[in-house]
C-alpha positions in Angstrom: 81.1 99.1 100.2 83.7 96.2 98.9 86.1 95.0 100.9 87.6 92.5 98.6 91.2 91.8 99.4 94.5 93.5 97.9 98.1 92.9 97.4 99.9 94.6 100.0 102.0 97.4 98.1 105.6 98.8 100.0 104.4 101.6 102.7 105.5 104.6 102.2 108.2 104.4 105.0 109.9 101.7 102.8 109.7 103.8 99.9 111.3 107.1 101.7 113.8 104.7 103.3 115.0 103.1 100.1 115.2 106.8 98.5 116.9 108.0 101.4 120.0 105.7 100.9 120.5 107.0 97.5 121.1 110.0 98.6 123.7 109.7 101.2 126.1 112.2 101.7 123.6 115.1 100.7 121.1 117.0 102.7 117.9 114.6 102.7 115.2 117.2 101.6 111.5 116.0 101.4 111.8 117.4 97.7 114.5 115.2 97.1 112.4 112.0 97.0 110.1 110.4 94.5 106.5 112.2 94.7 104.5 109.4 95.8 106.5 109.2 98.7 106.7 113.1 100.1 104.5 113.3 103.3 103.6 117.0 101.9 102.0 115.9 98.0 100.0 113.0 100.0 98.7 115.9 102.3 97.9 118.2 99.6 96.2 114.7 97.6 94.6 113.4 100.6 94.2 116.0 103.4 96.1 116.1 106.7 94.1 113.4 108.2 95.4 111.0 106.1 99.6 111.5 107.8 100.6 109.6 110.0 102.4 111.6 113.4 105.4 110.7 111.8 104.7 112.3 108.4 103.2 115.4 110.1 106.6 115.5 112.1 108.4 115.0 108.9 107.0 117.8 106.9 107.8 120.1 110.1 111.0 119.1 110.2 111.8 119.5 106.0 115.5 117.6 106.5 117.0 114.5 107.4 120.5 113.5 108.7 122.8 113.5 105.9 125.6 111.8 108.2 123.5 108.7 109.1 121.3 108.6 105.5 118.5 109.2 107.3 115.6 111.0 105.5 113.0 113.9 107.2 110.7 110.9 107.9 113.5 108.9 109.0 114.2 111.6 111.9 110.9 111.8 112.8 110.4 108.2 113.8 114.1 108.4 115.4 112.4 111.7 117.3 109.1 109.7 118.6 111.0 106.5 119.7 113.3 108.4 121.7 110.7 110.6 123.4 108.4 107.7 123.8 110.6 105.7 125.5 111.6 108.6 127.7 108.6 109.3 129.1 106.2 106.3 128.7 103.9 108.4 127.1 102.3 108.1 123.6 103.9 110.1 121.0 101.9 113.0 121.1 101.7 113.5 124.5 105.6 112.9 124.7 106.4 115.2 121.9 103.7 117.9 123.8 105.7 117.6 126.8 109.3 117.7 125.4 111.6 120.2 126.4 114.2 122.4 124.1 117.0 120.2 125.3 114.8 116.9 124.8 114.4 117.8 121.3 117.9 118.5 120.5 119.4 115.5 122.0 118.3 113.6 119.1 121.4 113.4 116.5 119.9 115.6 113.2 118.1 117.7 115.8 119.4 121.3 116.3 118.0 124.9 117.0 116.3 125.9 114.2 114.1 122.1 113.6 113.3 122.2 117.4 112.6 125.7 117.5 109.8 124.6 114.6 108.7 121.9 116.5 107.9 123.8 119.6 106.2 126.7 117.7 103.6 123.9 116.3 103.3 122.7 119.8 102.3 125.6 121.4 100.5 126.9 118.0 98.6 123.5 118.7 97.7 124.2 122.6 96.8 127.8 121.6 94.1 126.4 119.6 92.9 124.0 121.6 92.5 126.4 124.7 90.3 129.2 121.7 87.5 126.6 122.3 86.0 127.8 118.9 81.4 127.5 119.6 80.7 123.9 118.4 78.2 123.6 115.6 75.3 121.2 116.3 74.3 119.0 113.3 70.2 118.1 113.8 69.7 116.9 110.5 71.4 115.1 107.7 71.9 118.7 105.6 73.8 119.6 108.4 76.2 117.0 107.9 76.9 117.3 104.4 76.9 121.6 105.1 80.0 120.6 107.8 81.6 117.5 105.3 80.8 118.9 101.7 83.9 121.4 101.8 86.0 118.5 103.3 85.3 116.0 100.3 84.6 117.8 97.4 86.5 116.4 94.2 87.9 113.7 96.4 88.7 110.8 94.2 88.8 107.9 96.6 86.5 107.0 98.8 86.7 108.5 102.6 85.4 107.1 105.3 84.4 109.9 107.9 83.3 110.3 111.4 82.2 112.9 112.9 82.1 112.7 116.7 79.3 115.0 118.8 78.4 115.8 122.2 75.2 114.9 124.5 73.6 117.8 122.1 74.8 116.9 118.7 77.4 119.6 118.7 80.5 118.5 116.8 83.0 117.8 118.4 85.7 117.2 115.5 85.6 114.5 112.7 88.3 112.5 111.5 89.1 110.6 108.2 88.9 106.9 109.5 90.0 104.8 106.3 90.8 105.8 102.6 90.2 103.2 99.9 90.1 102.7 95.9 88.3 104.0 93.6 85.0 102.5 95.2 85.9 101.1 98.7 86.9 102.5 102.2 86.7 99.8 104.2 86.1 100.9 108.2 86.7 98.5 110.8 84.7 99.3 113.9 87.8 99.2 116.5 89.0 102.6 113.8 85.9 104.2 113.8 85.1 103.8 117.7 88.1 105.1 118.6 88.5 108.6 118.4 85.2 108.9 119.9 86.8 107.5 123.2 89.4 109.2 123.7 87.3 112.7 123.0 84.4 111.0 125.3 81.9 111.5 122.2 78.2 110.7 122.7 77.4 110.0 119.3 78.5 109.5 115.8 77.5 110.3 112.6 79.2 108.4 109.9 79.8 109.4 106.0 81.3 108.6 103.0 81.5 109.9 99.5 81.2 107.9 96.4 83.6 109.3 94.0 81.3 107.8 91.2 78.8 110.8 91.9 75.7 108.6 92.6 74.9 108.2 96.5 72.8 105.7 96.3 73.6 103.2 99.2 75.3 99.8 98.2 74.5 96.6 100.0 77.9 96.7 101.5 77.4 100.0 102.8 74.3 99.1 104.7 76.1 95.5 105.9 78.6 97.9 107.1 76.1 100.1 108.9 74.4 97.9 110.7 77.6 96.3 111.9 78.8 100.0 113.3 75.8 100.4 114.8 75.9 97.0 116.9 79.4 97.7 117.7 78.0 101.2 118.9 75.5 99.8 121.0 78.0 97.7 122.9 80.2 100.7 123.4 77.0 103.2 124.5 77.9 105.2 121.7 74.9 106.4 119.3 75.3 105.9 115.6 72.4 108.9 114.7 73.3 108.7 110.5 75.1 107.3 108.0 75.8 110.2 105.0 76.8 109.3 101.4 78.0 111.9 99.5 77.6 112.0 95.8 78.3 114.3 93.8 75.3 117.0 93.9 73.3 114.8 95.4 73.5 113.2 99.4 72.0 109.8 101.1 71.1 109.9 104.3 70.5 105.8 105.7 68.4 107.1 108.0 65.9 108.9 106.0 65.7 105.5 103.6 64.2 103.9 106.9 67.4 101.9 108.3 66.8 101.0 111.8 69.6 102.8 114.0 67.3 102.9 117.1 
């Protein structure tokens, strides 16, 4: 997969802040700003991978602060820097452990956008206490069976991983880098991560080529063999790399690439 440099557009913060101050003395709605900017059309266009904690918070809380111009995503960052440095904590684990009062001490904060914010906290522990059975993935069909509904009709290329157990059960998958029409480019400290923290045992990696054809680039296997030194040094198997095309599916493995 390329990775040829490109000019650095304005993030999308910029963008929502520079909206934001043109509509000051009005309730800052997330409808209010241009499209490309609203947190909820790039989750609809990209999944809700692809947020940022402070988009996520944004979208939950749906307004800004009218009386300090600040916009919903505005807020949101105001929200995690405040609970962050209260606690020490990172921001998820400060916003988990935040308290009605905590929440509400924020200026642009009242009952009803912390009342939201604790109902997707707890909706959030709720599921992770169900402990749903964990699918096991022994073969690259099984991949694409678990992925396929995640990427169909995507029109940039994803780079996935999917993180599993000691017996190839998943554990979750996350969306690792998003790129143009035909590049993702995945840096190994991105991909390696989430398996940490969740204390994965292996990996399986995929990627769809929004041109329909699966058939591996030289970039793609440059990339995989970098992964799967970087996974070596970190213990963690790389069992696959998947390319999704569009009826049709890759697997690295199965065209021979050494991952052992």
């Amino acid at each position: 997969m390329a990775r040829a440099g490109r000019r650095r557009a304005p993030s999308d913060g910029t963008r929502l802040r520079e909206a934001a101050l043109t509509l000051a003395g009005t309730p800052l709605r997330l409808r209010d700003l241009p499209p490309e900017a609203r947190p909820r059309e790039r989750l609809f266009a990209h999944g809700a991978a692809a947020l940022s904690l402070t988009e996520l918070l944004a979208i939950i809380l749906d307004t800004g602060h009218a009386s300090y111009g600040r916009s919903a995503v505005d807020l949101a960052a105001l929200l995690l820097a405040r609970l962050r440095g209260a606690r020490q904590m990172p921001g998820l684990a400060a916003i988990s452990c935040a308290s009605p009062e905590d929440l509400r001490s924020v200026p642009g904060i009242g009952a009803a956008k912390a009342a939201r914010l604790l109902a997707a906290i707890e909706l959030g522990r709720r599921l992770g206490e169900a402990r749903p059975e964990r699918v096991a993935v022994d073969r690259p069909e099984d991949v694409v069976r678990w992925l396929r509904p995640r990427m169909r009709d995507l029109d940039r290329e994803h780079f996935v991983v999917l993180w599993l157990d000691t017996k190839h059960r998943v554990l979750g998958h996350e969306t690792v880098s998003i790129g143009g029409l035909d590049a993702a480019p995945a840096h190994p400290r991105e991909v390696f991560k989430g398996a940490i923290v969740r204390s994965a045992a292996a990996v399986v990696l995929a990627h769809n080529h929004p041109s329909g054809d699966p058939t591996p680039s030289a970039d793609d296997v440059r990339l995989t063999r970098r992964l799967v030194d970087a996974g070596r040094i970190l213990g963690i198997e790389v069992l696959d790399h998947i390319i999704l095309g569009t009826d049709r599916f890759e697997s690295l493995r199965r065209r021979g690439f050494p991952f052992d």
